[in-house]
Short mmCIF file of the C-alpha atoms (twelve columns), coordinates in Angstrom:
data_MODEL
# 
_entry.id   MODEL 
# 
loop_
_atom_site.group_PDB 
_atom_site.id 
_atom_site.type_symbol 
_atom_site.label_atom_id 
_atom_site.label_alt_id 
_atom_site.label_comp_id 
_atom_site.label_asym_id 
_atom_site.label_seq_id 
_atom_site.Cartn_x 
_atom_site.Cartn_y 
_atom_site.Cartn_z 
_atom_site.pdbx_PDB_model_num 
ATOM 1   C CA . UNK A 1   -44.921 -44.789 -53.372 1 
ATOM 2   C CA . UNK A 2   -45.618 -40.885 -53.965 1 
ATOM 3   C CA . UNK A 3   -43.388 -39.089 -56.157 1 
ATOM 4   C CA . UNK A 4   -41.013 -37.612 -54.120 1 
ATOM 5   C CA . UNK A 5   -36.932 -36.937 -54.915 1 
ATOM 6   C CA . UNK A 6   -35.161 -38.383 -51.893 1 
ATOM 7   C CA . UNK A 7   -31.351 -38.519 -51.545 1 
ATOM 8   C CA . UNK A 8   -30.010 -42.200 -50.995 1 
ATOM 9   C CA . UNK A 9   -26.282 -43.508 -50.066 1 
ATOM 10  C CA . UNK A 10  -26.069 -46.466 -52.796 1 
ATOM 11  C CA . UNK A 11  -25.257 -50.044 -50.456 1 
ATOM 12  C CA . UNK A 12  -25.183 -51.967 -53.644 1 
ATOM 13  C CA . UNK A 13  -27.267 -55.046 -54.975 1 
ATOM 14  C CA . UNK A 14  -30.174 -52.559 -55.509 1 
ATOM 15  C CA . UNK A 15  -30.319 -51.059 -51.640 1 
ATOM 16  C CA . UNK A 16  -29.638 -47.953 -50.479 1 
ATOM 17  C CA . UNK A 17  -29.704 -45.798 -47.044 1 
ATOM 18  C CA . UNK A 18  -32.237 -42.560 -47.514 1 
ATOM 19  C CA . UNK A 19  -30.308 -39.547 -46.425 1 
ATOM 20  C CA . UNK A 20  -32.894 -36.995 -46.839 1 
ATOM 21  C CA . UNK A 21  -36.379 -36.554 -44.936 1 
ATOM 22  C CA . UNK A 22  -38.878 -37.096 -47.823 1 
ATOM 23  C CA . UNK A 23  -41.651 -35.015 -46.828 1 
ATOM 24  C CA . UNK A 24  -44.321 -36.534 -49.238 1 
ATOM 25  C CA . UNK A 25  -43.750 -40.522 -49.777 1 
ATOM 26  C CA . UNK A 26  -43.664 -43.038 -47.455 1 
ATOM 27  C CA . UNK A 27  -40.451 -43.198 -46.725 1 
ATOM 28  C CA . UNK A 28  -37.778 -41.945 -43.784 1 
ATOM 29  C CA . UNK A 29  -34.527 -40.805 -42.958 1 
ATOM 30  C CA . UNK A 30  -32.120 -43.994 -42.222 1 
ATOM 31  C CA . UNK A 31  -34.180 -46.517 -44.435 1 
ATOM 32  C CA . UNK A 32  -33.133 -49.313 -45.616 1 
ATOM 33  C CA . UNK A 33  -34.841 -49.563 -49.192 1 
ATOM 34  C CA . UNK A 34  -34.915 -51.503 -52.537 1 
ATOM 35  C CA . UNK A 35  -34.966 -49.839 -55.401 1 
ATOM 36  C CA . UNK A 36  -35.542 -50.998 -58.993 1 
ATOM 37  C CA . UNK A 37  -31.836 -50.692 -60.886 1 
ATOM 38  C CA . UNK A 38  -34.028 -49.257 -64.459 1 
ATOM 39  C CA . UNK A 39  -35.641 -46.094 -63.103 1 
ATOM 40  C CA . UNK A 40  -34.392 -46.027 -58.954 1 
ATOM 41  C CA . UNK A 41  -37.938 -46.461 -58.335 1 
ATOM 42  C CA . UNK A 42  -38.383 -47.856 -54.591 1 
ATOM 43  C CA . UNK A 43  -39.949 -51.106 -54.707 1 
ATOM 44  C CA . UNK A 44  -39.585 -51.962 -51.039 1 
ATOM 45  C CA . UNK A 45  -38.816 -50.785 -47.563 1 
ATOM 46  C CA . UNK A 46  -36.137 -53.245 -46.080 1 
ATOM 47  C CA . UNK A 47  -35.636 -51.437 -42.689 1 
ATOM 48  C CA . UNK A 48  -37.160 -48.147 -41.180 1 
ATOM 49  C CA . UNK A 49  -34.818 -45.526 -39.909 1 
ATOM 50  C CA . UNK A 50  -37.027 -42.854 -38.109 1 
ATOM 51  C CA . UNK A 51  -39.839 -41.806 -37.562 1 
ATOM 52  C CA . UNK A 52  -40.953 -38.585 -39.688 1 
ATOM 53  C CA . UNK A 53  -43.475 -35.653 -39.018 1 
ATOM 54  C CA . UNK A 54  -43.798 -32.602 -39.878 1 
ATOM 55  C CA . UNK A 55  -44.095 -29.111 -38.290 1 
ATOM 56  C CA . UNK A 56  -45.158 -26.047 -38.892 1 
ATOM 57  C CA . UNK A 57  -43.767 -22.136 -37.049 1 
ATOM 58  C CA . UNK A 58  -45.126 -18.487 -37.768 1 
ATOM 59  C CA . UNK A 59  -43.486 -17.660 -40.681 1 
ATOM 60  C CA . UNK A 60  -43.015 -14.088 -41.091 1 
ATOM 61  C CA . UNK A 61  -42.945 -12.091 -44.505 1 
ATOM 62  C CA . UNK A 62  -39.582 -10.130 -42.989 1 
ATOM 63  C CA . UNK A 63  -36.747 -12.880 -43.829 1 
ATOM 64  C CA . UNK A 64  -34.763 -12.393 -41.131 1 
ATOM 65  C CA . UNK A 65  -37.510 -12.737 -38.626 1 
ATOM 66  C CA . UNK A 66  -38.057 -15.944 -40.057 1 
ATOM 67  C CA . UNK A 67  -34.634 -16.834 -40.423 1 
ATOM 68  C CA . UNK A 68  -33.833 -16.246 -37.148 1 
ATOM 69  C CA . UNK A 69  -36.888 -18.546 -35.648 1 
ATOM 70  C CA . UNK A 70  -35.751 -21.313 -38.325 1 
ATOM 71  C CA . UNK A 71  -32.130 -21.713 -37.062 1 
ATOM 72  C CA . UNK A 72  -33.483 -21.793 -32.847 1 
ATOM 73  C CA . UNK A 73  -35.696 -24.566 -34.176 1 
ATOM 74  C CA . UNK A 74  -32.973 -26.358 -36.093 1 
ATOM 75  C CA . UNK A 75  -30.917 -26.043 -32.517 1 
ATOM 76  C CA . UNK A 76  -33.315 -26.959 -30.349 1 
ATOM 77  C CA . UNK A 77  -34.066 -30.290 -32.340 1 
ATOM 78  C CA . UNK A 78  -30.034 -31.029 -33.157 1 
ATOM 79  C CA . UNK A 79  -29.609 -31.389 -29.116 1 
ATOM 80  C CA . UNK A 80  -32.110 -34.042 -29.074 1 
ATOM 81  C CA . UNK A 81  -30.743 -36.178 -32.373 1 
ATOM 82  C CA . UNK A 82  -33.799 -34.793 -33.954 1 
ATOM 83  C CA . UNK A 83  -32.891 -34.090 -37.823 1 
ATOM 84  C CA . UNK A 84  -34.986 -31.280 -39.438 1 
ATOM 85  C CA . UNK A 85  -35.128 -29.673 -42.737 1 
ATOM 86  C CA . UNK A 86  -37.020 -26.750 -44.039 1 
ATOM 87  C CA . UNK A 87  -39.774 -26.827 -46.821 1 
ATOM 88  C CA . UNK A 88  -40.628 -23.227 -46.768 1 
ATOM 89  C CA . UNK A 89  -43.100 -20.692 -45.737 1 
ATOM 90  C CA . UNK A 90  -42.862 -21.800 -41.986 1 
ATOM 91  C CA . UNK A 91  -43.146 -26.108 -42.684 1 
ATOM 92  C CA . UNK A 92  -40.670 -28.070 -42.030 1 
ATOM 93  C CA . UNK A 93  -39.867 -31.973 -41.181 1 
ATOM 94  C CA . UNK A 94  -38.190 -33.917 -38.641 1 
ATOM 95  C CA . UNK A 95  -36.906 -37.117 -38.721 1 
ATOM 96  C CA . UNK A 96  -37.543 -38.516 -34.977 1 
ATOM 97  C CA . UNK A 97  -35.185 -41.102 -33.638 1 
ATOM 98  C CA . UNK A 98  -36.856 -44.588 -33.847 1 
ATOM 99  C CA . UNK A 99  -36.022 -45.678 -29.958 1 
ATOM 100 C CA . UNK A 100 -37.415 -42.187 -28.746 1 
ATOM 101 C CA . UNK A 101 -40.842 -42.252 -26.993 1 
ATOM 102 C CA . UNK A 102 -43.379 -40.319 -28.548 1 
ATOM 103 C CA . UNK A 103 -44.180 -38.491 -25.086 1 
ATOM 104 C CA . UNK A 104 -40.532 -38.229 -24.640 1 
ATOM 105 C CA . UNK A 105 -41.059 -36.009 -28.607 1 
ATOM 106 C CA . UNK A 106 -43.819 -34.482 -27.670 1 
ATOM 107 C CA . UNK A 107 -42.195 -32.633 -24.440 1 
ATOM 108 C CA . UNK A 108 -39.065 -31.670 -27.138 1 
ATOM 109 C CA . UNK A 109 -41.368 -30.477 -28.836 1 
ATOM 110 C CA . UNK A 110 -43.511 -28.106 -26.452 1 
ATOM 111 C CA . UNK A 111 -40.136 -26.895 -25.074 1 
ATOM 112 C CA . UNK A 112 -38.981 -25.706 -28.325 1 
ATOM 113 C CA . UNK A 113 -38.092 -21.627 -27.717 1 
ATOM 114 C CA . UNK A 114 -40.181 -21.048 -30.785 1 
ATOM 115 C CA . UNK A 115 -43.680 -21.709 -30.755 1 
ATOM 116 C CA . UNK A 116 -44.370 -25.039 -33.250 1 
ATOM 117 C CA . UNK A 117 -47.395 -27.129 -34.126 1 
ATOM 118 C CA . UNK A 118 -47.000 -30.447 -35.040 1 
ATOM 119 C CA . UNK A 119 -48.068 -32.254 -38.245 1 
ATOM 120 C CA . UNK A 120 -51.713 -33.884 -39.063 1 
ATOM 121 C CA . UNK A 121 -51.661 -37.038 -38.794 1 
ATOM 122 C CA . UNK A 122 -53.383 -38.754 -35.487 1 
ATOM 123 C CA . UNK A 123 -50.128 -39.532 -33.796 1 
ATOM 124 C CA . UNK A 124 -48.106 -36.061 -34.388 1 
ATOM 125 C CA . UNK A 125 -51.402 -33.999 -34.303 1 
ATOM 126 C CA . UNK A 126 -50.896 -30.994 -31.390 1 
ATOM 127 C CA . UNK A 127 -54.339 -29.467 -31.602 1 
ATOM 128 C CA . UNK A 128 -54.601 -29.567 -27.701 1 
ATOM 129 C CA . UNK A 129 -51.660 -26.916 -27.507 1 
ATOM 130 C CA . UNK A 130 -52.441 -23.376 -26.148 1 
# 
């Protein structure tokens, strides 16, 4: 895995639930992984929680303007039992329930009151939005 500081609630005998929404390893929010006892390096995903992707929003040099867009998106996710969490500079992740549809996203997504593009990968890609 990618070096990446996630937060974890400890479930004993080297397992532990991921809290956070890593942004760079392979890992998601709600896992289920193994981690070696020495260093906490994961060794192993035991159960996937979510599904994570990242998004991106015009981020504006005036903080409050970009403030202000940040905390709609947060909203607009939390009534769907989408988690977020800001990187900075307009990037952000979310941390997409497992049983949700990715059409079912996708709409979420588009109806967002702030404009959003999703991430890069194939499956989150939104280069078809106006």
């Amino acid at each position: 895995m990618s070096g990446e500081w996630v937060w974890a609630h400890d479930l004993g005998e080297r397992k532990a639930r991921v809290n956070s929404i890593p942004f760079v390893c392979d890992l998601n929010r709600n896992d289920v992984i193994e981690f070696n006892e020495e260093n906490k390096e994961v060794t192993d995903v035991i159960e996937i929680g979510s599904h994570t992707t990242i998004g991106f929003f015009p981020f504006d040099e005036d903080e409050n303007i970009s403030n202000l867009r940040w905390e709609k998106i947060r909203n607009h996710f939390k009534e769907y039992d989408i988690d977020v969490e800001g990187a900075g500079n307009g990037l952000f992740v979310m941390a997409v329930p497992l049983k949700m549809p990715y059409h079912k996203f996708r709409k979420i997504a588009r109806s967002c009151p702030v404009k959003i593009n999703l991430g890069t990968d194939n499956k989150t890609n939104d280069r078809d939005r106006e």
